[in-house]
C-alpha positions in Angstrom: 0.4 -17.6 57.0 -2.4 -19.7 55.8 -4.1 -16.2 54.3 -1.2 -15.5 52.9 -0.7 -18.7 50.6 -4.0 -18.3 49.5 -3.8 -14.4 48.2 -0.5 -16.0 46.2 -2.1 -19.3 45.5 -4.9 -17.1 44.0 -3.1 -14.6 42.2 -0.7 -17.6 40.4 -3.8 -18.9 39.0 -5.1 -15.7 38.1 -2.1 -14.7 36.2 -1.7 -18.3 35.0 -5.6 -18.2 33.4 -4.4 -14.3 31.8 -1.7 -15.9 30.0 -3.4 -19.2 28.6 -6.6 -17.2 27.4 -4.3 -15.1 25.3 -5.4 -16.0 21.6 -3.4 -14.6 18.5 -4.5 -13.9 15.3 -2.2 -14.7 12.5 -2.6 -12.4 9.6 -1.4 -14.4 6.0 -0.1 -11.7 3.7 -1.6 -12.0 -0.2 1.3 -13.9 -2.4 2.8 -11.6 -4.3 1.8 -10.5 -7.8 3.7 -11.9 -10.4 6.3 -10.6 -12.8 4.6 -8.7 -15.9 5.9 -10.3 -18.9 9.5 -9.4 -20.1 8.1 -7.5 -23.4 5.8 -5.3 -21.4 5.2 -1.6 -22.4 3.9 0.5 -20.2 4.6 4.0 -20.9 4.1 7.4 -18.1 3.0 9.7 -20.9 0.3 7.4 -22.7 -0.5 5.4 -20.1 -0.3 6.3 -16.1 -0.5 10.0 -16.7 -4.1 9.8 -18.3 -4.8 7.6 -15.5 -3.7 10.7 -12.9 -5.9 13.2 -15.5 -8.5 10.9 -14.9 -8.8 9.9 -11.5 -5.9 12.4 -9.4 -5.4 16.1 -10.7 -9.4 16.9 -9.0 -7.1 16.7 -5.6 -3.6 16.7 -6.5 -3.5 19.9 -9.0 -1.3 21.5 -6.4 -2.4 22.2 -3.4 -2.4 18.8 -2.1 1.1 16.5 -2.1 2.1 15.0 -5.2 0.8 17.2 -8.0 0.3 15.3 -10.7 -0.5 17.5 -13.3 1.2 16.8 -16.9 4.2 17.9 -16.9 4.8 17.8 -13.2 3.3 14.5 -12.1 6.4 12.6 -12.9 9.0 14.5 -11.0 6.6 15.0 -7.9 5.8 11.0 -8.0 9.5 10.1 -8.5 11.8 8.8 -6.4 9.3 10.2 -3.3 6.5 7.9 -4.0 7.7 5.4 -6.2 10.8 2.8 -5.7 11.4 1.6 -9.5 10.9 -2.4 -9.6 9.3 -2.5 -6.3 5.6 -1.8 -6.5 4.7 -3.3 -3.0 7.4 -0.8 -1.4 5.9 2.2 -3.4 3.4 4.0 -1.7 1.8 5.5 -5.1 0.8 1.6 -5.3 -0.4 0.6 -1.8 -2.4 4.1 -1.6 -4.4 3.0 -5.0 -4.0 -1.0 -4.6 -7.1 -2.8 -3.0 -7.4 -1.3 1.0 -5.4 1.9 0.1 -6.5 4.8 1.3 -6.9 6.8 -2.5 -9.2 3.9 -3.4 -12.7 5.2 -2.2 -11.6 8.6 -3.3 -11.1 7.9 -7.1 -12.6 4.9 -8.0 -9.4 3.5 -8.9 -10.5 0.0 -10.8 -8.2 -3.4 -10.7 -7.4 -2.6 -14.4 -6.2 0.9 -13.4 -4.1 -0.5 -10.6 -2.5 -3.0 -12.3 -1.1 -0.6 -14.6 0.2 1.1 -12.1 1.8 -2.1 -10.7 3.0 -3.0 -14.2 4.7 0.5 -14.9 6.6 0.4 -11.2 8.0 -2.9 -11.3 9.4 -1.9 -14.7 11.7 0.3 -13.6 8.9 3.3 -13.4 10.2 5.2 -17.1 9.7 8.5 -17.8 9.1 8.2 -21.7 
């Protein structure tokens, strides 16, 4: 009996030490970007596809999803990629934004990004 209340007096503690060394991390996500001014241009043709020419169609000419070659880049990127207005739910953004996967591949710069940011949460045009 005596061994017995040990073994459980033991394993209490044991368990009891397990769940009070627990330690969470809290991650704080970045505050969100804010609105582009109300008069902001950003157009596909003059401005994100020379962007894709630049720094995209070495990869995605084709044979790799979206192919953004003019004329084609549009219609491949949207709706799949891109939700109009909503650049953080857009995965064209988050793949080029800061910790995206395209980022090491392209040398996508904070300028570039922000364009891209900029065009999306304008409603993502085709003019």
């Amino acid at each position: 009996m005596k061994k017995r209340f040990l073994r459980l007096l033991f394993l209490s503690g044991t368990v009891l030490t397990l769940l009070t060394a627990c330690e969470y991390d809290y991650i704080v996500p970045a505050p969100p970007k804010p609105a582009p001014p109300a008069n902001d241009t950003i157009s596909f043709s003059q401005d994100i596809q020379p962007f894709f020419n630049a720094k995209c169609v070495s990869c995605h000419a084709g044979s790799i999803a979206p192919n953004l070659s003019a004329g084609l880049a549009y219609s491949d990127v949207v709706p799949a990629y891109v939700v109009a207005n909503s650049p953080e739910t857009s995965q064209l953004y988050t793949v080029c934004a800061p910790g995206g996967s395209m980022v090491s591949y392209g040398n996508v710069t904070n300028a570039e990004v922000d364009l891209l940011y900029r065009w999306i949460y304008a409603g993502a045009k085709n003019d």
